[in-house]
PyMOL Python script that loads the backbone (N, CA, C, O; Angstrom):
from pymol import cmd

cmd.read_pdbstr("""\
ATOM      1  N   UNK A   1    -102.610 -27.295 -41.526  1.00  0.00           N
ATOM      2  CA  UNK A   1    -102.598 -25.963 -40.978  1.00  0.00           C
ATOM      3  C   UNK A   1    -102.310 -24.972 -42.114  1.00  0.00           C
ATOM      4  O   UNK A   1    -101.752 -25.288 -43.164  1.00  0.00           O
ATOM      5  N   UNK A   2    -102.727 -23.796 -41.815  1.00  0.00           N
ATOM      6  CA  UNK A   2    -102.833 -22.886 -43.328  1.00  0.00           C
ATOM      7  C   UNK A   2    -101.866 -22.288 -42.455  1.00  0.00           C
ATOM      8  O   UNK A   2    -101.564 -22.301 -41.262  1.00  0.00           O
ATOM      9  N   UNK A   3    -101.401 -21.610 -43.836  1.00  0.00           N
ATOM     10  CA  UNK A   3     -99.688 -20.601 -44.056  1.00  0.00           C
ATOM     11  C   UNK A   3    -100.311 -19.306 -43.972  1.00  0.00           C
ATOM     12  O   UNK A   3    -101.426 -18.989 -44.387  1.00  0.00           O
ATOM     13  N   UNK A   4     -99.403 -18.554 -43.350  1.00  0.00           N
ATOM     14  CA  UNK A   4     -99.714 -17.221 -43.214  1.00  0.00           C
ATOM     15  C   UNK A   4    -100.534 -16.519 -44.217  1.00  0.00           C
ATOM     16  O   UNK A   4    -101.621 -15.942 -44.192  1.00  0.00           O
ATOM     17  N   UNK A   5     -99.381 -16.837 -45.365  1.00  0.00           N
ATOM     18  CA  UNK A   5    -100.518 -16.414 -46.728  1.00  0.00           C
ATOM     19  C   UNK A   5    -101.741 -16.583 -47.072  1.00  0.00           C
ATOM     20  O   UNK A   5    -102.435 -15.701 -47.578  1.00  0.00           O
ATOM     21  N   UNK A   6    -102.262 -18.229 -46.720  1.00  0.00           N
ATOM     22  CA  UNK A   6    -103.500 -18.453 -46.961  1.00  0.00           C
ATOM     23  C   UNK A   6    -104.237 -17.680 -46.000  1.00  0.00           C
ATOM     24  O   UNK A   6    -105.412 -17.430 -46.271  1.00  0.00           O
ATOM     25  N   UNK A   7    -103.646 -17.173 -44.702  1.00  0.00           N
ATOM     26  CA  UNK A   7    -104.792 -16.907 -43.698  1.00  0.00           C
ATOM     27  C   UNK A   7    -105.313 -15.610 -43.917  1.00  0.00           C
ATOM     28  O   UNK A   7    -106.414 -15.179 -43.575  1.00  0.00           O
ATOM     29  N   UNK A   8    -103.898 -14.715 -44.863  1.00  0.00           N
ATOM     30  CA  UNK A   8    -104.568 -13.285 -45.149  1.00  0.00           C
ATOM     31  C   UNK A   8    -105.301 -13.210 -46.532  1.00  0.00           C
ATOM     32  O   UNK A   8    -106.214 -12.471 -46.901  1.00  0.00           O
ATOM     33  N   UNK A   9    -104.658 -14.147 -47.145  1.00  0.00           N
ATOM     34  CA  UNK A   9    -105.571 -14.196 -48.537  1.00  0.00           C
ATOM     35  C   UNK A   9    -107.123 -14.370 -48.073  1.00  0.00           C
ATOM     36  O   UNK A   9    -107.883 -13.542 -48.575  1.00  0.00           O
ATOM     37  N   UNK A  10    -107.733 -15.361 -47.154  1.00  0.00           N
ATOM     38  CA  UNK A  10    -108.509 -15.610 -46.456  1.00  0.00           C
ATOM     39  C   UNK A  10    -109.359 -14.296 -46.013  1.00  0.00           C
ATOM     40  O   UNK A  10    -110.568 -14.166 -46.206  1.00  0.00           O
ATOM     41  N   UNK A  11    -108.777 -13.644 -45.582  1.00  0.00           N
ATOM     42  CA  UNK A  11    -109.742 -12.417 -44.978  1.00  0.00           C
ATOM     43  C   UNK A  11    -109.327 -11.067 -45.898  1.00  0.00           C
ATOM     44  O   UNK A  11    -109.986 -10.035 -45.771  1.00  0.00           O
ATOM     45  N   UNK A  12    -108.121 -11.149 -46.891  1.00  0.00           N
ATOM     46  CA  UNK A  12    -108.856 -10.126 -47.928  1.00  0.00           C
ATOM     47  C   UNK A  12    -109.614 -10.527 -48.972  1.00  0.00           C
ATOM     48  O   UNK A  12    -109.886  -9.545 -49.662  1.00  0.00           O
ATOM     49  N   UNK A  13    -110.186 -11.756 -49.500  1.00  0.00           N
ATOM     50  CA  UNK A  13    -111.528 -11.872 -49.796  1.00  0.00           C
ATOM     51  C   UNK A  13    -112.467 -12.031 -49.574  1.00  0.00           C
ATOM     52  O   UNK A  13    -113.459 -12.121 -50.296  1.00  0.00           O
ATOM     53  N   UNK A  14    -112.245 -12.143 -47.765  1.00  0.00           N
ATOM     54  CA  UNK A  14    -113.712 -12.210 -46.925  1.00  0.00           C
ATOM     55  C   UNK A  14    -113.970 -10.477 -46.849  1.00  0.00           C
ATOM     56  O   UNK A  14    -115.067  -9.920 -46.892  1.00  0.00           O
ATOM     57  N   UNK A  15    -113.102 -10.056 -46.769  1.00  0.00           N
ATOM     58  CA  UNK A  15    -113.357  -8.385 -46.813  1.00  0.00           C
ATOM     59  C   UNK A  15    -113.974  -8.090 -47.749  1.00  0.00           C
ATOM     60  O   UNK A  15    -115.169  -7.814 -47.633  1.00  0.00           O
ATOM     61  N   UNK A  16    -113.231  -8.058 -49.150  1.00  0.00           N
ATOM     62  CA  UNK A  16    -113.864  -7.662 -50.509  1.00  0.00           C
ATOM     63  C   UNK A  16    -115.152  -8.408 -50.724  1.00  0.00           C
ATOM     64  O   UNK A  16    -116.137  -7.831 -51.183  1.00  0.00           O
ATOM     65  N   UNK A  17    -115.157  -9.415 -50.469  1.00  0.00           N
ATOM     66  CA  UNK A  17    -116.813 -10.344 -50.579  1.00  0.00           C
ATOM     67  C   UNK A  17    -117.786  -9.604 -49.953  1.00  0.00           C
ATOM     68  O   UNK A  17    -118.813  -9.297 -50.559  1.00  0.00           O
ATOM     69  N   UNK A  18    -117.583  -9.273 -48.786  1.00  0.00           N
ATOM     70  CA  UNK A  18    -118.431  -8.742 -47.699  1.00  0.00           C
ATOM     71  C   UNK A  18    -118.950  -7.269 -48.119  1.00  0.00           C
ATOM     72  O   UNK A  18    -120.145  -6.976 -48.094  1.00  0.00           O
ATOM     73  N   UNK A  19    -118.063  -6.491 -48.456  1.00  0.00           N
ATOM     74  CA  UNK A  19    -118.404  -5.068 -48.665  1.00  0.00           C
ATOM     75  C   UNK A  19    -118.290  -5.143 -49.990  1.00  0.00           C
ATOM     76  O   UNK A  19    -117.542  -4.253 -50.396  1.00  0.00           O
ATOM     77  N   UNK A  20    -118.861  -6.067 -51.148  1.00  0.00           N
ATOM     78  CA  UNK A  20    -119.356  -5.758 -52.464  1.00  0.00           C
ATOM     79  C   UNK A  20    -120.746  -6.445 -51.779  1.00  0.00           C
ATOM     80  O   UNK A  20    -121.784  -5.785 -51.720  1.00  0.00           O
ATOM     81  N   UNK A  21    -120.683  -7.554 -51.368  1.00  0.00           N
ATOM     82  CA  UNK A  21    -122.135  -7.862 -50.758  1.00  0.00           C
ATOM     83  C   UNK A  21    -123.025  -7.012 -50.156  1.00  0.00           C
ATOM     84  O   UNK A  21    -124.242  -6.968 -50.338  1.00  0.00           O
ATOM     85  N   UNK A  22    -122.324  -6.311 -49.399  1.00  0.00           N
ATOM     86  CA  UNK A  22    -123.094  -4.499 -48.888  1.00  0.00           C
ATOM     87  C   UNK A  22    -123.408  -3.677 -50.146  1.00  0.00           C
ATOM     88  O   UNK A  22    -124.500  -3.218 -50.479  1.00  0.00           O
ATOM     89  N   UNK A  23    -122.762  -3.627 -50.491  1.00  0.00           N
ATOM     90  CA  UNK A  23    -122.729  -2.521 -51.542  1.00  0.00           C
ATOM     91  C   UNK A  23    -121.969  -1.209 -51.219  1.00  0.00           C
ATOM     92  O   UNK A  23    -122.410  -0.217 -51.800  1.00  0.00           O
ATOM     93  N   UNK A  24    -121.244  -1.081 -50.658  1.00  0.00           N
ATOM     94  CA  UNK A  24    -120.380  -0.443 -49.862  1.00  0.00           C
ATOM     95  C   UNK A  24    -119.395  -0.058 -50.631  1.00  0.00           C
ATOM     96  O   UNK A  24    -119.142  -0.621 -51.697  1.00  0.00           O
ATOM     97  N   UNK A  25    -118.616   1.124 -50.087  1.00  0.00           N
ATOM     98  CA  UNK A  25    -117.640   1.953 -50.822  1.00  0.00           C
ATOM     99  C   UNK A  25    -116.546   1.706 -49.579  1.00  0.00           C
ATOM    100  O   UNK A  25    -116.970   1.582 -48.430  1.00  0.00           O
ATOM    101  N   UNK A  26    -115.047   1.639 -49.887  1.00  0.00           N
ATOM    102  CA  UNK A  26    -113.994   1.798 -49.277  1.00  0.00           C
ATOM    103  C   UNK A  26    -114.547   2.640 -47.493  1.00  0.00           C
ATOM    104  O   UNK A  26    -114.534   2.435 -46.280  1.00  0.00           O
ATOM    105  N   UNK A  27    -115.043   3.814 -48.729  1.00  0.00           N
ATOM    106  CA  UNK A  27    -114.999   4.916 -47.356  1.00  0.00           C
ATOM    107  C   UNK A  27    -115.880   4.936 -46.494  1.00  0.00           C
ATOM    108  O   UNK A  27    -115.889   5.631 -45.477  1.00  0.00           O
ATOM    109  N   UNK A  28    -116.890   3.970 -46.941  1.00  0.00           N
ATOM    110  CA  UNK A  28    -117.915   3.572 -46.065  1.00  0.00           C
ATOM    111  C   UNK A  28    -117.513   2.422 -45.297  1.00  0.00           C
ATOM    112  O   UNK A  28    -118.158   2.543 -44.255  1.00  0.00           O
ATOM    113  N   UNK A  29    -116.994   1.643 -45.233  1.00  0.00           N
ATOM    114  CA  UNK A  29    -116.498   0.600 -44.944  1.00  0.00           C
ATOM    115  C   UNK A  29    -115.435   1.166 -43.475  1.00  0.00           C
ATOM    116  O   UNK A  29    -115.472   0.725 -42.326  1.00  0.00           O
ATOM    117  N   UNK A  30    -114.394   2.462 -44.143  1.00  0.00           N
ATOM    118  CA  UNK A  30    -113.465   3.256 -43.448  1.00  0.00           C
ATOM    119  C   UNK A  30    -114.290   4.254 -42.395  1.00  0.00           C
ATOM    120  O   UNK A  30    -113.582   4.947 -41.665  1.00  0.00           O
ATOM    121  N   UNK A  31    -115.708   4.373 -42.269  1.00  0.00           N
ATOM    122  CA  UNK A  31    -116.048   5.192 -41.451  1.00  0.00           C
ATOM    123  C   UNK A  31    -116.484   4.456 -40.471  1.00  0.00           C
ATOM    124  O   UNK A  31    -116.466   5.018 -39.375  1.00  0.00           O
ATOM    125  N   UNK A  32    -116.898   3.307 -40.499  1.00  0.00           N
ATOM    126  CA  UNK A  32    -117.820   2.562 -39.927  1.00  0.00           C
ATOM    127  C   UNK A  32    -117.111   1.527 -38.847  1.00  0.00           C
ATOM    128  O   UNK A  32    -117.648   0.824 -37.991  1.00  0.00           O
ATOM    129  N   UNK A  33    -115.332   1.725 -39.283  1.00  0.00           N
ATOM    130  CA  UNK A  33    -114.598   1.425 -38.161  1.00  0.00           C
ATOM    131  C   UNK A  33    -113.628   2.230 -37.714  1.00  0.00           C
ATOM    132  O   UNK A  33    -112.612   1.882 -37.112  1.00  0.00           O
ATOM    133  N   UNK A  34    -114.020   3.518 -38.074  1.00  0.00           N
ATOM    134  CA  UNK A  34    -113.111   4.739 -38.134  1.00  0.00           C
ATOM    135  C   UNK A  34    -111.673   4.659 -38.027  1.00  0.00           C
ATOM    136  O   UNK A  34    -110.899   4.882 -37.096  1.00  0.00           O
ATOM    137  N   UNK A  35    -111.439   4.102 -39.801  1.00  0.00           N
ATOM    138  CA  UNK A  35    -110.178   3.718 -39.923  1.00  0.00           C
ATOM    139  C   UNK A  35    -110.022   4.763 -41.439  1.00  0.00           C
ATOM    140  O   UNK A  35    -111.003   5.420 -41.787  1.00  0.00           O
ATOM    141  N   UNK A  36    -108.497   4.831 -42.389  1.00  0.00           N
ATOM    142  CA  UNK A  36    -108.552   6.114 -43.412  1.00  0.00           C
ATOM    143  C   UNK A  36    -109.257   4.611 -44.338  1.00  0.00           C
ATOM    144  O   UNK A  36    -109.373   3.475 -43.878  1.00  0.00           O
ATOM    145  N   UNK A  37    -109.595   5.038 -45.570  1.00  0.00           N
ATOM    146  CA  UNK A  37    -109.953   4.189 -46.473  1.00  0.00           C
ATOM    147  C   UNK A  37    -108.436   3.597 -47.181  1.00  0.00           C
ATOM    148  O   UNK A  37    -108.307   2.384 -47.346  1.00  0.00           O
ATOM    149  N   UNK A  38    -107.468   4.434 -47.523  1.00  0.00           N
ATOM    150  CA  UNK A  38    -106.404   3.732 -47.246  1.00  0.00           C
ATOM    151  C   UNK A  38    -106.149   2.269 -46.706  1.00  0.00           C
ATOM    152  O   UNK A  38    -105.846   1.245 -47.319  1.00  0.00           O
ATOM    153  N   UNK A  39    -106.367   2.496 -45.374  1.00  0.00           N
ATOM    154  CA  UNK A  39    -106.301   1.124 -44.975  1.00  0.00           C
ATOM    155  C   UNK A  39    -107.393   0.480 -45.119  1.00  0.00           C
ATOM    156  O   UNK A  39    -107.481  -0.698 -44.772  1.00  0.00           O
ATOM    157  N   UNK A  40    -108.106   0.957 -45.499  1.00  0.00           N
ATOM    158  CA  UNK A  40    -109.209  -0.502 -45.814  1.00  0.00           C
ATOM    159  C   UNK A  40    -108.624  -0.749 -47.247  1.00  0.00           C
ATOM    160  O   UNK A  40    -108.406  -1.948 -47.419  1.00  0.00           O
ATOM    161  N   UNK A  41    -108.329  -0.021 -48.251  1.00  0.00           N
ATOM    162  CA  UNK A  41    -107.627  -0.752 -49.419  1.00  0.00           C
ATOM    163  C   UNK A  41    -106.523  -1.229 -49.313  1.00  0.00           C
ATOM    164  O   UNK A  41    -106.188  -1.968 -50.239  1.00  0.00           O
ATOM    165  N   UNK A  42    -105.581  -1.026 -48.240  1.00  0.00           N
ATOM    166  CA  UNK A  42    -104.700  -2.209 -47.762  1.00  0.00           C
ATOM    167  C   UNK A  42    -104.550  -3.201 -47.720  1.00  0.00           C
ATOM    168  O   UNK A  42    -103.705  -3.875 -48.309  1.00  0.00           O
ATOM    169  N   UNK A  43    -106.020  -3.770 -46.398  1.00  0.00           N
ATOM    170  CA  UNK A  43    -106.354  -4.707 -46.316  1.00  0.00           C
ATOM    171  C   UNK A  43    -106.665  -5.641 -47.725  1.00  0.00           C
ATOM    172  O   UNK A  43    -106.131  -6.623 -48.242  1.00  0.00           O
ATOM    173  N   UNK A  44    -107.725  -4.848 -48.012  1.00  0.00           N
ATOM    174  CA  UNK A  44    -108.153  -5.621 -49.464  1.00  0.00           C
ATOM    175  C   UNK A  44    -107.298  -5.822 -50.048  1.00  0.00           C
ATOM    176  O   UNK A  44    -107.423  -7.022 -50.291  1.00  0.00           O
ATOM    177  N   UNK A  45    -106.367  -5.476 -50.534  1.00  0.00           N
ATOM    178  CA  UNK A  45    -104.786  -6.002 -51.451  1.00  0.00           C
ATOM    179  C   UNK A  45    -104.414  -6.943 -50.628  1.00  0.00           C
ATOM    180  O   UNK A  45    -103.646  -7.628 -51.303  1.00  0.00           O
ATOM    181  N   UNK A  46    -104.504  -7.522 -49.304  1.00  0.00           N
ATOM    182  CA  UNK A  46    -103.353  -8.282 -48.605  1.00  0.00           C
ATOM    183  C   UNK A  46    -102.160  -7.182 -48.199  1.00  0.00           C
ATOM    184  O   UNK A  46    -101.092  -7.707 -47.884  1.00  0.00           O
ATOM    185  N   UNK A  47    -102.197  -6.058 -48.174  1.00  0.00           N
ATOM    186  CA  UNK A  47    -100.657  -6.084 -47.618  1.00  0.00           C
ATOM    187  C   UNK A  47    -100.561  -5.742 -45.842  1.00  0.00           C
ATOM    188  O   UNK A  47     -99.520  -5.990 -45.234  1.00  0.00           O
ATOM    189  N   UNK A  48    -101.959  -5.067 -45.042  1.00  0.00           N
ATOM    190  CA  UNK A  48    -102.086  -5.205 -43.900  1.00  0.00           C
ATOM    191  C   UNK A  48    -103.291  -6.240 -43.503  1.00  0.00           C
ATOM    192  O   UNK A  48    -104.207  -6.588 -44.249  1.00  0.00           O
ATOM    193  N   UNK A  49    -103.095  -6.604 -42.296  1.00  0.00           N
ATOM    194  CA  UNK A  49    -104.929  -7.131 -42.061  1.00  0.00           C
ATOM    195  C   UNK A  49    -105.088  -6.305 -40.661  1.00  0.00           C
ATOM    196  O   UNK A  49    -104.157  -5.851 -39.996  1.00  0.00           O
ATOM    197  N   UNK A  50    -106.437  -6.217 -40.377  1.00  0.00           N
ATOM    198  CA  UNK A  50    -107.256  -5.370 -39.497  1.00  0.00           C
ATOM    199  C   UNK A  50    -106.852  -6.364 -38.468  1.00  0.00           C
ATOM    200  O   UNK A  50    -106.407  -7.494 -38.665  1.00  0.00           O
ATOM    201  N   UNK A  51    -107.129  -5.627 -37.091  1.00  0.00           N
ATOM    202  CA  UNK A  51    -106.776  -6.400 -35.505  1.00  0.00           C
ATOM    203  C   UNK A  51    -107.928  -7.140 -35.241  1.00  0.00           C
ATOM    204  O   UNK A  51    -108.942  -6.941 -35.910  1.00  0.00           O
ATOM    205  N   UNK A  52    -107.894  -8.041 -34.270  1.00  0.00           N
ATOM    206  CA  UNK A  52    -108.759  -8.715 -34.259  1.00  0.00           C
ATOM    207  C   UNK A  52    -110.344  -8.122 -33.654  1.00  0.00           C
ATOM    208  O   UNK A  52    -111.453  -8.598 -33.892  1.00  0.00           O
ATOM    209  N   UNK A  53    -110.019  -7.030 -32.877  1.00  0.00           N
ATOM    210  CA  UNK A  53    -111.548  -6.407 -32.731  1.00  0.00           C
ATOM    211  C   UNK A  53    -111.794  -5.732 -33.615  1.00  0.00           C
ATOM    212  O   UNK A  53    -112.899  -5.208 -33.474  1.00  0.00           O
ATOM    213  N   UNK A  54    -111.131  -5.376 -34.797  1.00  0.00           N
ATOM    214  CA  UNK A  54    -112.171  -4.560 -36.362  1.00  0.00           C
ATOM    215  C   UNK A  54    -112.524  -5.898 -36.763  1.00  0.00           C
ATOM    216  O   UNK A  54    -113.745  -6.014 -36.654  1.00  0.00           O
ATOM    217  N   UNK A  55    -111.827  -7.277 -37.305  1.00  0.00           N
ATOM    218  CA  UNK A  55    -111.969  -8.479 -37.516  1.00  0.00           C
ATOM    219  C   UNK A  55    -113.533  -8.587 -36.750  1.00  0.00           C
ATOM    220  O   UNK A  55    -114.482  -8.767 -37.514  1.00  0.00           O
ATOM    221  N   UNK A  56    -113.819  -8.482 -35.259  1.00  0.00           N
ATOM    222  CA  UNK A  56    -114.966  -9.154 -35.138  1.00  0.00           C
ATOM    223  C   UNK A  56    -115.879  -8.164 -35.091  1.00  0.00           C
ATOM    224  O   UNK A  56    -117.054  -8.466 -34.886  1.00  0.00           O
ATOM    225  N   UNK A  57    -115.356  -6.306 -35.341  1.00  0.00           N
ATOM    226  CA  UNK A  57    -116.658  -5.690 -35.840  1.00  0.00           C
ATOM    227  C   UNK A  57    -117.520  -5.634 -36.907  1.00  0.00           C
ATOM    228  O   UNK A  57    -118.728  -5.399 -36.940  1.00  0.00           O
ATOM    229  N   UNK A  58    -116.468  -5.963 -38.057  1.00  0.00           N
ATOM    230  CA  UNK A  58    -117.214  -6.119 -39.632  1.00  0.00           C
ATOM    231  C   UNK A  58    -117.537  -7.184 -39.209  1.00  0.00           C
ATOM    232  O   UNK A  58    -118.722  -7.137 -38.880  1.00  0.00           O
ATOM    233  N   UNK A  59    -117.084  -8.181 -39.032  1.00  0.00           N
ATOM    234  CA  UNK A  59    -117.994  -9.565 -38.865  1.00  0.00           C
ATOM    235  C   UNK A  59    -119.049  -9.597 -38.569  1.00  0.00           C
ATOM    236  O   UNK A  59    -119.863 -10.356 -39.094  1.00  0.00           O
ATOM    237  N   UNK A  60    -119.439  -8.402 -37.221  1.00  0.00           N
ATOM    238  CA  UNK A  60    -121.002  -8.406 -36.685  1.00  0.00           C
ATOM    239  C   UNK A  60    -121.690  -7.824 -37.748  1.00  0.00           C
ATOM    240  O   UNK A  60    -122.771  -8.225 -38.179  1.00  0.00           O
ATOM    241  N   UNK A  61    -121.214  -7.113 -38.060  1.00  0.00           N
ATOM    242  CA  UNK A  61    -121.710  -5.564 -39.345  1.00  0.00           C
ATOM    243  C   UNK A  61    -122.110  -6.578 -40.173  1.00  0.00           C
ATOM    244  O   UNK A  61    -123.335  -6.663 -40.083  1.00  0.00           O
ATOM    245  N   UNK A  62    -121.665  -7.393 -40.942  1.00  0.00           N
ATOM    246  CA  UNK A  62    -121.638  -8.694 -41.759  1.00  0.00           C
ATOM    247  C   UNK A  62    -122.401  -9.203 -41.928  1.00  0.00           C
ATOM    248  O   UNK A  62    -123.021  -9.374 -42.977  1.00  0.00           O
ATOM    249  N   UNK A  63    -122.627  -9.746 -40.502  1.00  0.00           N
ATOM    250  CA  UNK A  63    -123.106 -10.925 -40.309  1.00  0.00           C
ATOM    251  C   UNK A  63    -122.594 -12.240 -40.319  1.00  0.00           C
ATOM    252  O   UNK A  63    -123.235 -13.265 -40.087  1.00  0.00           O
ATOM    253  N   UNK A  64    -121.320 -12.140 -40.621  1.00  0.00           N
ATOM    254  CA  UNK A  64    -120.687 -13.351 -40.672  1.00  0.00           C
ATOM    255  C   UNK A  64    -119.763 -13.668 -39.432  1.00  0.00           C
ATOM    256  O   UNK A  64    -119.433 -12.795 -38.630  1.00  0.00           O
ATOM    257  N   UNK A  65    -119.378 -14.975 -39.341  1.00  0.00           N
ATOM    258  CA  UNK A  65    -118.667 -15.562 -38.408  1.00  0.00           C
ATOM    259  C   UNK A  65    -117.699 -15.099 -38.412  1.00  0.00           C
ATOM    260  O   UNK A  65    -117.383 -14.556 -39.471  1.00  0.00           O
ATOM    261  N   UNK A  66    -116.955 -15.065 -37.545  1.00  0.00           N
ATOM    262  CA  UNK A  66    -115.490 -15.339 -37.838  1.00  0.00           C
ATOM    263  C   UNK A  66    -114.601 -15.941 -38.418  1.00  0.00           C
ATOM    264  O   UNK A  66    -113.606 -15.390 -38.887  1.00  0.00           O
ATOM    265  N   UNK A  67    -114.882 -17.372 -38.472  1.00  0.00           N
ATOM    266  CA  UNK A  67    -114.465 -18.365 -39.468  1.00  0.00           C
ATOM    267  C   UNK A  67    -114.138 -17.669 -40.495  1.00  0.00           C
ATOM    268  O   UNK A  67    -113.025 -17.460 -40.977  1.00  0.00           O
ATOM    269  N   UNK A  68    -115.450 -17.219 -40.900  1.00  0.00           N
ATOM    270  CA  UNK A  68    -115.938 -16.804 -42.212  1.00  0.00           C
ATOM    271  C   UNK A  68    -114.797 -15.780 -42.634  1.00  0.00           C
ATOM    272  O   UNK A  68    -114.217 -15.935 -43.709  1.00  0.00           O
ATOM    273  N   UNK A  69    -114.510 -14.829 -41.855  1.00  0.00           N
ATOM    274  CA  UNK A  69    -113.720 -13.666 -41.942  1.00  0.00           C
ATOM    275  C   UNK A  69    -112.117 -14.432 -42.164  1.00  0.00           C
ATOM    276  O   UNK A  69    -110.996 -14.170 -42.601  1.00  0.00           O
ATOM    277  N   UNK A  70    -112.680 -15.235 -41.708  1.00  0.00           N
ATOM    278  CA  UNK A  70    -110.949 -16.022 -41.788  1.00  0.00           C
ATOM    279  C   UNK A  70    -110.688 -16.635 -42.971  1.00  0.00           C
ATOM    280  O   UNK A  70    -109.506 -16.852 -43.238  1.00  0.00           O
ATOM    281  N   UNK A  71    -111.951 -17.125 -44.120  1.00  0.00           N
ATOM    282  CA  UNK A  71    -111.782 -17.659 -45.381  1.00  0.00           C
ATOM    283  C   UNK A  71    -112.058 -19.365 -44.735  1.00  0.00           C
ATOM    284  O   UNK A  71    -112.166 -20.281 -45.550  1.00  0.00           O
ATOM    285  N   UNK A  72    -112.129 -19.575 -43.612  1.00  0.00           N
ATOM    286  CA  UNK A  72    -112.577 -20.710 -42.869  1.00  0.00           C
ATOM    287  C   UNK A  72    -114.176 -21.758 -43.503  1.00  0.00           C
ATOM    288  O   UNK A  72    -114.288 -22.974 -43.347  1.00  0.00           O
ATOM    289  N   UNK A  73    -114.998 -21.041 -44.048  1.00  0.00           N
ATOM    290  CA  UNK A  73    -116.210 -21.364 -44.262  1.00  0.00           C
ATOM    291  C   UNK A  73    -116.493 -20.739 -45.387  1.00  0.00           C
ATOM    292  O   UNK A  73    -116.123 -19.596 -45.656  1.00  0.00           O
ATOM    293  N   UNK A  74    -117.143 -21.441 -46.075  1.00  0.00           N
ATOM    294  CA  UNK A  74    -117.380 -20.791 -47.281  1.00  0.00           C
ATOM    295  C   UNK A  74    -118.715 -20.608 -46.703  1.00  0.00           C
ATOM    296  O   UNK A  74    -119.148 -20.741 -45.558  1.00  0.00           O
ATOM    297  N   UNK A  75    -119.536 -20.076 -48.432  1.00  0.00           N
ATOM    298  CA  UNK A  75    -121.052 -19.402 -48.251  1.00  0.00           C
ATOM    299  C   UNK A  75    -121.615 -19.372 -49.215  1.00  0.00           C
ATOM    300  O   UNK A  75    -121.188 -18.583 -50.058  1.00  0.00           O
ATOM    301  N   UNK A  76    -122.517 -19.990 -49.467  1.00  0.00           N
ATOM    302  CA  UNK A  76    -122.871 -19.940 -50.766  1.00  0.00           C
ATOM    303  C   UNK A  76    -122.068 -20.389 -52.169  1.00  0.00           C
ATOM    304  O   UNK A  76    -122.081 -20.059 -53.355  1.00  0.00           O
ATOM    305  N   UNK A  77    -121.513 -21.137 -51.494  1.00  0.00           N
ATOM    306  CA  UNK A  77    -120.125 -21.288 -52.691  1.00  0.00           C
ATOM    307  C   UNK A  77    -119.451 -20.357 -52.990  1.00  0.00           C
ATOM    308  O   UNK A  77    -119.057 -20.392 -54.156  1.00  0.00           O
ATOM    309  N   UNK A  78    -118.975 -19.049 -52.087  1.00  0.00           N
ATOM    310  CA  UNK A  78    -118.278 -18.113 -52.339  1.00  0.00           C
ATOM    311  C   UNK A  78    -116.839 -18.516 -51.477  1.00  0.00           C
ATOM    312  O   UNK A  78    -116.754 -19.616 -50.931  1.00  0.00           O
ATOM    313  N   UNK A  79    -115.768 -17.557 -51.414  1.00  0.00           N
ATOM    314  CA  UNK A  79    -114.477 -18.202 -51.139  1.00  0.00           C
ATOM    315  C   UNK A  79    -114.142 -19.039 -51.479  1.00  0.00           C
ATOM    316  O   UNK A  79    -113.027 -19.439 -51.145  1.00  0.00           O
TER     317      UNK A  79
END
""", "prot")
cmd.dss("prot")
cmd.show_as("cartoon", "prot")
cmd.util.cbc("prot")
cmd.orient("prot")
């Protein structure tokens, strides 16, 4: 079973993976779940994580699973 840590480490590089894979800016990222960009650079550091329905909106936005968002599955040999 993964430790808290691993689970957010987990989804702040499924975050940062995801929205360099977009090509995406913080604030694009921050409009698109109408959150400040602030907290989307939060997230990305690890020090908050998003609730679980922003969790499964970027995911759709994504395209990725959930898993995925969780650091659960890799992709391409990424994570």
């Amino acid at each position: 079973m993964k430790t808290d840590e691993e689970i957010r480490n987990g989804i702040r590089e499924a975050l940062v993976y995801c929205r360099h894979e977009k090509g995406l800016t913080q604030e694009e990222v921050a409009d698109l779940v109408e959150k400040k960009p602030t907290t989307i650079a939060s997230w990305e550091q690890g020090l908050s994580l998003p609730n679980v329905q922003t969790l499964y909106r970027l995911a759709e936005y994504y395209k990725k699973s959930l898993a995925f968002m969780y650091g659960e599955e890799e992709e391409e040999g990424e994570l």
